[in-house]
C-alpha positions, 0 to 999 in steps of 0.5 A: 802384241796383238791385244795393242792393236786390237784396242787400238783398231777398237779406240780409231772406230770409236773416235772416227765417227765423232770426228766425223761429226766434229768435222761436219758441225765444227762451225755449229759447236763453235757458235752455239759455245759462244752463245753459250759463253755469253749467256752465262755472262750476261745472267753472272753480270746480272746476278751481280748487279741485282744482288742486295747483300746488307754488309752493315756499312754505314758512310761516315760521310754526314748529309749536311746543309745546304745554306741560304745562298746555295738555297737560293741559286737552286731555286732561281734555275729554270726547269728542263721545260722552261725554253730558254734563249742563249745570250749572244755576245755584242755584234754576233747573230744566230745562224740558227734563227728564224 
């Protein structure tokens, strides 16, 4: 009966202090875990993301052809740096004109 209160006096000392410290740092551990977590998130996404694995799929998917008349639709597009001026319909005008 006696060596179960001795080891259970020597198992209180033993977690006291590291309660202790639990209690005092609590909000500490808890953000350097999440930082932690989130860490080890970001560099898995990105393990993920730049991993080239060659699994050998080939799309059965063919490139195919453009014919003439899409061929000329694209090529009468104006570029990004082209302005361009909208076309209001009859009677309208534009409020955020000059």
């Amino acid at each position: 009966m006696a060596d179960k209160v001795v080891i259970k006096k020597s198992q209180n000392s033993i977690l006291k202090p590291i309660g202790a410290f639990v209690r005092r740092f609590h909000l500490l551990i808890f953000f350097i875990f999440i930082v932690g977590c989130l860490a080890a998130a970001v560099i898995l996404i990105n393990n993920i993301l730049t991993d080239t694995t060659d699994d050998g799929y080939m799309s059965p998917i063919n490139a195919g052809t453009i014919d003439q008349a899409t061929l000329d639709k694209v090529q009468s597009m104006h570029t990004s740096d082209q302005p361009t001026t909208p076309t209001l319909p009859e009677g309208r005008i534009n409020p955020f004109s000059e």
